[in-house]
PATISE-982946 format. One record per atom (N, C-alpha, C): z, x, y; residue number from 1; residue in three letters; atom name. Coordinates in Angstrom, 1 decimal. Atoms other than C-alpha are relative to their C-alpha. Example, Ala and Ser with C-alpha at 12.3 -4.5 7.8 and 13.67 -1.06 7.14 Angstrom:
BEGIN
+--------+--------+--------+-----+------+------+
:     zz :     xx :     yy :  nr : rest : atom :
+--------+--------+--------+-----+------+------+
:    0.0 :    0.9 :   -1.2 :   1 :  ALA :    N :
:    7.8 :   12.3 :   -4.5 :   1 :  ALA :   CA :
:    0.0 :    0.9 :    1.2 :   1 :  ALA :    C :
:    0.0 :   -0.9 :   -1.1 :   2 :  SER :    N :
:    7.1 :   13.7 :   -1.1 :   2 :  SER :   CA :
:    0.8 :   -0.8 :    1.1 :   2 :  SER :    C :
+--------+--------+--------+-----+------+------+
END
This chain:
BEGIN
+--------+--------+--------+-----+------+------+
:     zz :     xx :     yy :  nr : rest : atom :
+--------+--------+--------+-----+------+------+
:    1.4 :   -0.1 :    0.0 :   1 :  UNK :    N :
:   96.8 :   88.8 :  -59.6 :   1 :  UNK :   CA :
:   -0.4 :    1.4 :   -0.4 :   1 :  UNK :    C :
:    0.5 :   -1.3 :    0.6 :   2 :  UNK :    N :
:   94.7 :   91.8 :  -61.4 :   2 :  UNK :   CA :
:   -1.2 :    0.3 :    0.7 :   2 :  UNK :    C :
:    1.2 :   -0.1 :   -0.9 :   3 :  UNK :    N :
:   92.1 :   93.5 :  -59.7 :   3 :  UNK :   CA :
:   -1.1 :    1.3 :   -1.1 :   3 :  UNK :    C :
:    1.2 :   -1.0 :    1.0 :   4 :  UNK :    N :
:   88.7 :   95.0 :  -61.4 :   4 :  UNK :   CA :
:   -0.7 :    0.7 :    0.9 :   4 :  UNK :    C :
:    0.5 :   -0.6 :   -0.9 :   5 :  UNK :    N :
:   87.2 :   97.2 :  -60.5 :   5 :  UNK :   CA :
:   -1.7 :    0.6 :   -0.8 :   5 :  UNK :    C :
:    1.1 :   -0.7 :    1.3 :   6 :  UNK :    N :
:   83.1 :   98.2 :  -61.9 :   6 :  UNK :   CA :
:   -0.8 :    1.0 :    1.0 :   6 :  UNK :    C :
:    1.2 :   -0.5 :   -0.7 :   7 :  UNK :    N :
:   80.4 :  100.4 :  -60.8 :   7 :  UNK :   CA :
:   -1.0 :    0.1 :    0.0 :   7 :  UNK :    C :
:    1.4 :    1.0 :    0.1 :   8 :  UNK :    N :
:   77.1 :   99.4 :  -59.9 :   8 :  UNK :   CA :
:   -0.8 :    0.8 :    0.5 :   8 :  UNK :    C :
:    1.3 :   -0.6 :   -0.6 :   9 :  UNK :    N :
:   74.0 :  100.9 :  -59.0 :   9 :  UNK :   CA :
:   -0.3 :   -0.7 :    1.4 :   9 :  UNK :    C :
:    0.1 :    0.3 :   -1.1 :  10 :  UNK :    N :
:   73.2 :  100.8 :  -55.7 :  10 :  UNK :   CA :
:   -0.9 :   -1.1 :    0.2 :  10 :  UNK :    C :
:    1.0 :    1.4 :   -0.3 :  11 :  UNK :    N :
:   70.0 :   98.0 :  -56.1 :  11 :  UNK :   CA :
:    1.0 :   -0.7 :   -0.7 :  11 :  UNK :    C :
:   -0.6 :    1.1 :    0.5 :  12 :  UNK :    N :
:   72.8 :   96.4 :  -58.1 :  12 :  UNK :   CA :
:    0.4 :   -0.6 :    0.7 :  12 :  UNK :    C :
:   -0.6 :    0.3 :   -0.9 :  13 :  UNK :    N :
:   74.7 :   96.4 :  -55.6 :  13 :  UNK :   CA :
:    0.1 :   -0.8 :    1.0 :  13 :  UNK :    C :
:    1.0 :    0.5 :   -0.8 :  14 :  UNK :    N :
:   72.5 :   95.4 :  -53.2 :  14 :  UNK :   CA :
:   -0.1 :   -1.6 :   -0.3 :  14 :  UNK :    C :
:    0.3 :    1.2 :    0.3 :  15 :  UNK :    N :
:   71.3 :   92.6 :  -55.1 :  15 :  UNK :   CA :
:    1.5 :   -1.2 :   -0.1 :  15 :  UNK :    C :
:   -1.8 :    0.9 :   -0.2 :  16 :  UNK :    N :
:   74.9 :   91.2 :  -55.7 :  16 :  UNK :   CA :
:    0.1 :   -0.2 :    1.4 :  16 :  UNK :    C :
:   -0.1 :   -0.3 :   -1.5 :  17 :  UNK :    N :
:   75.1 :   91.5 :  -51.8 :  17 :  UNK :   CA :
:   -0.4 :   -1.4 :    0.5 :  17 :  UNK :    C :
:    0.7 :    1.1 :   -0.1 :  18 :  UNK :    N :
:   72.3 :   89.4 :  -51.5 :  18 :  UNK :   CA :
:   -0.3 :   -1.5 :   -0.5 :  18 :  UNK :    C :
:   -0.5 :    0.7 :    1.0 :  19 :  UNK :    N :
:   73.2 :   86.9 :  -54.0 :  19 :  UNK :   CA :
:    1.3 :   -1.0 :    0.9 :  19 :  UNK :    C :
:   -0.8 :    0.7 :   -1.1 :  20 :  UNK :    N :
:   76.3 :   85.9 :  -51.8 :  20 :  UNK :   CA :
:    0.2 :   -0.3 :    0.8 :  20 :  UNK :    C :
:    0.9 :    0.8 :   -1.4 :  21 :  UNK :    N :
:   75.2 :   86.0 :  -48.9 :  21 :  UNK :   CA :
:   -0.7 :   -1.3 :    0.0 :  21 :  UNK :    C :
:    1.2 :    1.3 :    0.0 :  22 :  UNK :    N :
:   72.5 :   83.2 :  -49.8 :  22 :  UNK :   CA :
:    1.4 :   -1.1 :    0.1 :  22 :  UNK :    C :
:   -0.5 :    1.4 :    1.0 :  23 :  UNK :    N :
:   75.6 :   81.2 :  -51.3 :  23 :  UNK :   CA :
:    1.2 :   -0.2 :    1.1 :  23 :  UNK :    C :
:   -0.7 :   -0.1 :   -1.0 :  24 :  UNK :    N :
:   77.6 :   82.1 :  -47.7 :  24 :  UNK :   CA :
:    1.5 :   -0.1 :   -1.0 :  24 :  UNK :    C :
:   -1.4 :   -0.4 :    0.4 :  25 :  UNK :    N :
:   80.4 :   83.8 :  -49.6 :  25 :  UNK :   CA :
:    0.0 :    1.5 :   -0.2 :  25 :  UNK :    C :
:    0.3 :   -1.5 :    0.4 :  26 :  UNK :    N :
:   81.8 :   87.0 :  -49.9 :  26 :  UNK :   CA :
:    0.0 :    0.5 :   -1.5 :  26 :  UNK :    C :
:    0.4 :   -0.4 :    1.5 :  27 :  UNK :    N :
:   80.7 :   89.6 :  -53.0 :  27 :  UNK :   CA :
:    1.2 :   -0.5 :   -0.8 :  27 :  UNK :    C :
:   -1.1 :    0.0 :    0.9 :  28 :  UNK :    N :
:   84.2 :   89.4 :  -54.1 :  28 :  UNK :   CA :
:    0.6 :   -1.3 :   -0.6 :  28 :  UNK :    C :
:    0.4 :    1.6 :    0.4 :  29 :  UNK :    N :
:   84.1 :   85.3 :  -54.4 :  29 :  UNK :   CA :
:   -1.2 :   -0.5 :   -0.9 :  29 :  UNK :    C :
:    1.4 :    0.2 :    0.6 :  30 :  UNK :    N :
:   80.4 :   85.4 :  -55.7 :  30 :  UNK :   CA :
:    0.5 :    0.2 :   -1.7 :  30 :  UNK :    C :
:   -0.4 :   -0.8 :    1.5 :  31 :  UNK :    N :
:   81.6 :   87.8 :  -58.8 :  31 :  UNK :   CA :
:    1.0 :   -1.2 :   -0.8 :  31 :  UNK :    C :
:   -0.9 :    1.0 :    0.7 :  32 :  UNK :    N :
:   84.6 :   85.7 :  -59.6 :  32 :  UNK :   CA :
:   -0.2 :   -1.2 :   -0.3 :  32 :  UNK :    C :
:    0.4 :    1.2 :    0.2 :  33 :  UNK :    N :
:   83.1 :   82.8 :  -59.7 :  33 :  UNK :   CA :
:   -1.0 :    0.0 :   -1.5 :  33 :  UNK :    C :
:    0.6 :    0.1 :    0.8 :  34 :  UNK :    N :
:   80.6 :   83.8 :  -62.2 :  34 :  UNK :   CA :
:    0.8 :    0.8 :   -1.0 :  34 :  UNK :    C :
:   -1.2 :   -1.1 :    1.5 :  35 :  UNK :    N :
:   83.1 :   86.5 :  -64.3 :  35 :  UNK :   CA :
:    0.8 :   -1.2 :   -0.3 :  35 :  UNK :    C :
:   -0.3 :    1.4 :    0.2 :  36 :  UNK :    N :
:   84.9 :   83.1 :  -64.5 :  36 :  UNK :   CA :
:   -1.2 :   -1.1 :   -0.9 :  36 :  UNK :    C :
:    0.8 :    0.9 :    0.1 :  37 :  UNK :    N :
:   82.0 :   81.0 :  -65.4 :  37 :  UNK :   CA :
:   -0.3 :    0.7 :   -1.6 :  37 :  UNK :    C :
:    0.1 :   -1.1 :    1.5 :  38 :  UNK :    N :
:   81.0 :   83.8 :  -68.4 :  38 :  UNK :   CA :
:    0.7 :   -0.2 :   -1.0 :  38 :  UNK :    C :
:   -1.0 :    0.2 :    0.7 :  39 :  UNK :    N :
:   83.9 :   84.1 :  -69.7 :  39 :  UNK :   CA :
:    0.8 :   -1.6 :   -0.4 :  39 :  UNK :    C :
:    0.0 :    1.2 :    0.4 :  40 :  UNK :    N :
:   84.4 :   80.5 :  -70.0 :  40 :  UNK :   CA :
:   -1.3 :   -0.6 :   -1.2 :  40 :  UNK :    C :
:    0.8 :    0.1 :    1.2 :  41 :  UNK :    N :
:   81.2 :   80.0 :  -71.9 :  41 :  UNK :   CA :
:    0.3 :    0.9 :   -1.2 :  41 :  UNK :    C :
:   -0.6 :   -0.8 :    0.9 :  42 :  UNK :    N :
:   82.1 :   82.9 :  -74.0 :  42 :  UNK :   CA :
:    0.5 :   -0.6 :   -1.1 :  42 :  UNK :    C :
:   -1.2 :    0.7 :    0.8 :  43 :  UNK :    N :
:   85.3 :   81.1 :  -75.1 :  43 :  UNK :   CA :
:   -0.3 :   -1.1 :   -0.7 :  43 :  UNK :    C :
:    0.4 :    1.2 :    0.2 :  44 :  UNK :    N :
:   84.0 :   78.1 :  -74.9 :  44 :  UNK :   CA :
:   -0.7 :   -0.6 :   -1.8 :  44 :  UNK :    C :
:    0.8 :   -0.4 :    1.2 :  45 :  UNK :    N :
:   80.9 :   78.8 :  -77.7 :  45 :  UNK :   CA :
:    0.3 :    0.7 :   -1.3 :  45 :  UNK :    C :
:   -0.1 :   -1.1 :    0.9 :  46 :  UNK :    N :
:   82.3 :   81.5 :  -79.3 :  46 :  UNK :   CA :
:   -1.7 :    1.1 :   -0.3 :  46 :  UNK :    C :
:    0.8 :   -0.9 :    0.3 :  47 :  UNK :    N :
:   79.3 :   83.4 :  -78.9 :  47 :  UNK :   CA :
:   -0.8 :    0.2 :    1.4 :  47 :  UNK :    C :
:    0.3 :   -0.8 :   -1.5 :  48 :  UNK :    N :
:   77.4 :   85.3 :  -75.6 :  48 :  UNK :   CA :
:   -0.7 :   -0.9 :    0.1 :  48 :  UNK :    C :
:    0.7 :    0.6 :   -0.4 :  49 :  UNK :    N :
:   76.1 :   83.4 :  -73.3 :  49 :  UNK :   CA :
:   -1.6 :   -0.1 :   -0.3 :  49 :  UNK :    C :
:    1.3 :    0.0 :   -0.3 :  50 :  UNK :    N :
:   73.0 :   84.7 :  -73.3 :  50 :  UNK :   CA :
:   -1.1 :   -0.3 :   -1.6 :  50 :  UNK :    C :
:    0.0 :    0.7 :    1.5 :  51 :  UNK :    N :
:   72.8 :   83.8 :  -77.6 :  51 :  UNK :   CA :
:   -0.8 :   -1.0 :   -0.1 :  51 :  UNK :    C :
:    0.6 :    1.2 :    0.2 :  52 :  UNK :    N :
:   72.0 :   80.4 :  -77.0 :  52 :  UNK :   CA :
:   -1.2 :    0.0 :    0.9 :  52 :  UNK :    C :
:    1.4 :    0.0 :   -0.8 :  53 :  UNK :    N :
:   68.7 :   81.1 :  -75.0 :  53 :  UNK :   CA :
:   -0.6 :    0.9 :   -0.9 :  53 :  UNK :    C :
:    1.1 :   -0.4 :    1.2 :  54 :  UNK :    N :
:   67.3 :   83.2 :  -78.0 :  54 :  UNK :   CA :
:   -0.5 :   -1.0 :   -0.9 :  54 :  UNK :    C :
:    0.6 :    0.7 :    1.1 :  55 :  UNK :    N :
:   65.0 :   82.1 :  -80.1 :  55 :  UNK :   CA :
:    0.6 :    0.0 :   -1.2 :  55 :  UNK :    C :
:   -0.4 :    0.2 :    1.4 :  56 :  UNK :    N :
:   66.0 :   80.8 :  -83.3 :  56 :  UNK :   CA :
:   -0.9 :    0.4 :   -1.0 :  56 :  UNK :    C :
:    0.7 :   -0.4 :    1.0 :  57 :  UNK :    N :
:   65.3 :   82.5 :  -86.6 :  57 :  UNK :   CA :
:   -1.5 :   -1.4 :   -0.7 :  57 :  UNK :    C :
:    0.7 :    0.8 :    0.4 :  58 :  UNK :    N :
:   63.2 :   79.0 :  -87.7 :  58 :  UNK :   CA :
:   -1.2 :    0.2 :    1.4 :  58 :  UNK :    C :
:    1.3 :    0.1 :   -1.0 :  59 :  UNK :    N :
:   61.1 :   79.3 :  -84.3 :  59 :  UNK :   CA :
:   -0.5 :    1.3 :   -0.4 :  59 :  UNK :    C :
:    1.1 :   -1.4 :    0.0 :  60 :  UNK :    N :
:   60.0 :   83.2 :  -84.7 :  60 :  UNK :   CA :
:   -0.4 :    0.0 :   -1.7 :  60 :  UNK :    C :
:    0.9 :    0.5 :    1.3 :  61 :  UNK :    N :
:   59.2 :   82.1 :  -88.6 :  61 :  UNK :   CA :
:   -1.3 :   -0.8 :    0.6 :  61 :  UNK :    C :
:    1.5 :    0.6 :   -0.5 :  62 :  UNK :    N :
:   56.5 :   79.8 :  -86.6 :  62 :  UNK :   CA :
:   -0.7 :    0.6 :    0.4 :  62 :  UNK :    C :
:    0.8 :   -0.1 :   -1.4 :  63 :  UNK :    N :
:   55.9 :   81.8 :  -84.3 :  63 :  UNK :   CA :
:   -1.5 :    0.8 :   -0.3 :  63 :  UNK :    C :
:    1.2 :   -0.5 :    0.4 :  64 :  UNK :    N :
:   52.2 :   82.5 :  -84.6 :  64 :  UNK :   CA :
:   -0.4 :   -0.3 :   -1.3 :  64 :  UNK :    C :
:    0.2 :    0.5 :    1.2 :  65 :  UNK :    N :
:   52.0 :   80.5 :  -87.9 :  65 :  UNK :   CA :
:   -1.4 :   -0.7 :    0.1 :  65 :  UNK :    C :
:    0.8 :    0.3 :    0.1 :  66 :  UNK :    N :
:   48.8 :   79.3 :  -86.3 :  66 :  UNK :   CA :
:   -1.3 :    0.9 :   -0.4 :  66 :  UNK :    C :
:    1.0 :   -1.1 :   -0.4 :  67 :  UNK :    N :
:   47.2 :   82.6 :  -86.0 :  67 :  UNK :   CA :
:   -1.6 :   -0.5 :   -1.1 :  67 :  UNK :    C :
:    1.2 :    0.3 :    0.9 :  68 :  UNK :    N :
:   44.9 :   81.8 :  -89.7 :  68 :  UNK :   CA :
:   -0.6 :   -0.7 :    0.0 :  68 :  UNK :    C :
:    0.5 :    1.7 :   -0.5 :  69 :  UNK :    N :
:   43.8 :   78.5 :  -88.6 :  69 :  UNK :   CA :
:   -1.4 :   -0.2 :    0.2 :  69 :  UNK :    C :
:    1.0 :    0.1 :   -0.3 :  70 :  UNK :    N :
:   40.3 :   78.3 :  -88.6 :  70 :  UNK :   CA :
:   -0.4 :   -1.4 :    0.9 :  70 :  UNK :    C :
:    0.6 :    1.0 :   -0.4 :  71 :  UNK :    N :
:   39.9 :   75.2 :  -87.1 :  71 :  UNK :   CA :
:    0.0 :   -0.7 :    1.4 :  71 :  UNK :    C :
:   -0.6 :   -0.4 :   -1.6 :  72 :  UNK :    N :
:   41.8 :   76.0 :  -83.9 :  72 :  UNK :   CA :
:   -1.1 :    1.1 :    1.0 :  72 :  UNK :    C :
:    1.0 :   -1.0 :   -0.9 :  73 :  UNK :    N :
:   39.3 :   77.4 :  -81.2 :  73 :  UNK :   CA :
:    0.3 :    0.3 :    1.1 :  73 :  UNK :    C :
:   -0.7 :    0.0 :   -1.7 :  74 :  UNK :    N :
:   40.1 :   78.5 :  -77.9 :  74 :  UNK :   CA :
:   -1.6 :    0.1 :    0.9 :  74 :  UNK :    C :
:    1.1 :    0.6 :   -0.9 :  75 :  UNK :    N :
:   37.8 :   77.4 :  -74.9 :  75 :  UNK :   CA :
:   -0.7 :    1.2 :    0.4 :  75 :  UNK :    C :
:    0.6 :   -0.9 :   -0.2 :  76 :  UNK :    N :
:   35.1 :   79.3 :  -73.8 :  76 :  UNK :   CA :
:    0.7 :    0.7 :    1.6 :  76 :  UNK :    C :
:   -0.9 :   -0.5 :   -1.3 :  77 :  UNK :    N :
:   36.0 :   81.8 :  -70.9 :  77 :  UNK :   CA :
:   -1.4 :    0.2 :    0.7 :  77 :  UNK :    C :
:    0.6 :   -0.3 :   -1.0 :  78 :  UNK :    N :
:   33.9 :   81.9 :  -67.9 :  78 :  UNK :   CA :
:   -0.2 :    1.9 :    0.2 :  78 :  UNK :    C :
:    0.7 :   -1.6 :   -0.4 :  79 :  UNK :    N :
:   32.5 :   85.6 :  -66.9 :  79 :  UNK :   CA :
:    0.8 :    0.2 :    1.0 :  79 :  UNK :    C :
:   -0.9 :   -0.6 :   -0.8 :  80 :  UNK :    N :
:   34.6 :   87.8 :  -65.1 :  80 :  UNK :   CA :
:   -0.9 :    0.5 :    1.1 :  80 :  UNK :    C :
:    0.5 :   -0.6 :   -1.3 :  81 :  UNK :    N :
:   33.7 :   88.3 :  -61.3 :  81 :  UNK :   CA :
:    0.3 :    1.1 :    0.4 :  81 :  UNK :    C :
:   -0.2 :   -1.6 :   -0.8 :  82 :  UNK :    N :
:   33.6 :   91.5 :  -59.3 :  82 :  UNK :   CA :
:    0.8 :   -0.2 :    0.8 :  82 :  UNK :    C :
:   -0.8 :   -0.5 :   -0.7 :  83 :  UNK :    N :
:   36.4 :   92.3 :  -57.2 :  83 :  UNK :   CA :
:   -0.4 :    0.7 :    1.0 :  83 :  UNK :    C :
:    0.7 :   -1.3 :   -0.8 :  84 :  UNK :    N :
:   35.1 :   94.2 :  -54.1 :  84 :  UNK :   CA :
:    0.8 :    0.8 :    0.2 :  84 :  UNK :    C :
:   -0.8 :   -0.9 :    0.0 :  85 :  UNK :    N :
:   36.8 :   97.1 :  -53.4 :  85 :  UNK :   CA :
:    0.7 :   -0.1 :    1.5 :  85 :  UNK :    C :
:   -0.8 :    0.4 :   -1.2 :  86 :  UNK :    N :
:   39.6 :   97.2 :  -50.7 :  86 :  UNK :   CA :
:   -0.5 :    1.4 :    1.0 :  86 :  UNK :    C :
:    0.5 :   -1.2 :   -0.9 :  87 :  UNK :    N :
:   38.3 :  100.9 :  -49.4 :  87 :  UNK :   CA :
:   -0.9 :   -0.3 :    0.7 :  87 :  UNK :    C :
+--------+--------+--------+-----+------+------+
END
């Protein structure tokens, strides 16, 4: 067995903490489960997980392809109310 070792900012830390707590496991179970989990998509895809949650070059070509559109209107907006002051 190999052991890692990283270091983390203290809210990281924290939040990792917190994270396996909720999942009633300790940090050191929490991590490996997901450093496992990563590294299995990784392999898996051949490309970072987080890859396949970007937008694709064909969607940011759309994106805002309606902007010229004259015929597209947006609804009217009600009048902004006053806020009282909390002082």
């Amino acid at each position: 067995m190999s052991t890692l070792t990283i270091t983390l900012e203290d809210s990281e830390a924290r939040l990792l903490e917190l994270a396996a707590r909720k999942e009633h496991q300790p940090v050191e179970a929490w991590a490996r489960v997901r450093l496992r989990r990563a590294a299995g998509d990784l392999l898996q895809n051949g490309e970072e997980p987080a890859a396949r949650f970007a937008p694709s070059p064909e969607w940011l070509a759309l994106f805002g392809a309606w902007s010229g559109d004259d015929s597209i209107t947006l609804p009217a907006r009600s009048p902004v109310r006053e806020i009282p002051s909390l002082d």
